[in-house]
N, C-alpha and C positions, 0 to 999 in steps of 0.2 A: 504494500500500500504506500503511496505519496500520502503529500500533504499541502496543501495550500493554507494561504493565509486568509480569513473570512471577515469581512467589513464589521470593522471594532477591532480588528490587529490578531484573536487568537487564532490558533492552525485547527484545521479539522481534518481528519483522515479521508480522499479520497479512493475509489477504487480504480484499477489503470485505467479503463474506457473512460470514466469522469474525467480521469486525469488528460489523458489524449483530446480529448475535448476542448478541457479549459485549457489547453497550451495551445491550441489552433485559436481559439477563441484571444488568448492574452494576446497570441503574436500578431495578430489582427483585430485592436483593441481597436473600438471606433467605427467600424466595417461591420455591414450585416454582411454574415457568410450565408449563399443560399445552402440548406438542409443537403443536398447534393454532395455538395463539397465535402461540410460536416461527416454525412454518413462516407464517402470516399478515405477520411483522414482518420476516423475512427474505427470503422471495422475493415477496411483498404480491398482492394483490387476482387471481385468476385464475393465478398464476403456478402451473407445475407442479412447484413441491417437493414432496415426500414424504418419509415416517417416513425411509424408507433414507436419501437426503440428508443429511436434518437428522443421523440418528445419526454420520454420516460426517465433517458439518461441527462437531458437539458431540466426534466422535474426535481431529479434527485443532487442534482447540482443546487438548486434553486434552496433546495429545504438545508444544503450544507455551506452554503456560501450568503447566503441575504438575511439581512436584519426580520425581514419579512419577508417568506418566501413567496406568500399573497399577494405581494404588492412588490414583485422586484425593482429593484434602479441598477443593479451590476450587470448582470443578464437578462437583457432581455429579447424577446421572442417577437419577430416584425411576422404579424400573420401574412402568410402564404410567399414570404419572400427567404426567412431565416431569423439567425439569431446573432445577437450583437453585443461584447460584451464591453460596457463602461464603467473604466477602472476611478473615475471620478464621480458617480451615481448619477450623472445631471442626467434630466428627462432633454431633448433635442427638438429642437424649432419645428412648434406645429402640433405639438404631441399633446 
């Protein structure tokens, strides 16, 4: 298991697919990634992830990394386009 650091400073235990995740996600802080890409960097080349997965693995992120996982501002999920993670929590022009 990693570990990431979770908004309020302490670490919490990720599992590798979280992890893989949130490191596509960190290194394209700012950038919605479309779900494609995601499932491509997460489960790679012929693997059988899908939308449900990914949204399951993007959910369990949410409950280990956000103040509220109800109301995220780090990750979050642009419907029908992907997911975007903001290392600064601002909500984005428009929103």
């Amino acid at each position: 298991m990693q570990a990431v650091s979770r908004a309020g400073g302490s670490p919490v235990r990720v599992a590798h697919l979280e992890f893989r995740l949130f490191q596509l996600l960190l290194a394209n802080a700012g950038q919605v990634l479309p779900s494609e890409r995601l499932l491509l960097h997460v489960w790679g080349e012929g693997a059988s992830g899908d939308r449900q997965l990914l949204k399951q693995l993007v959910r369990r992120l949410h409950q280990k990394i956000e103040v509220d996982a109800g109301s995220p501002r780090y990750l979050v999920t642009a419907a029908g386009l992907g997911d975007d993670f903001r290392p600064d929590g601002e909500a984005r022009e428009g929103e």
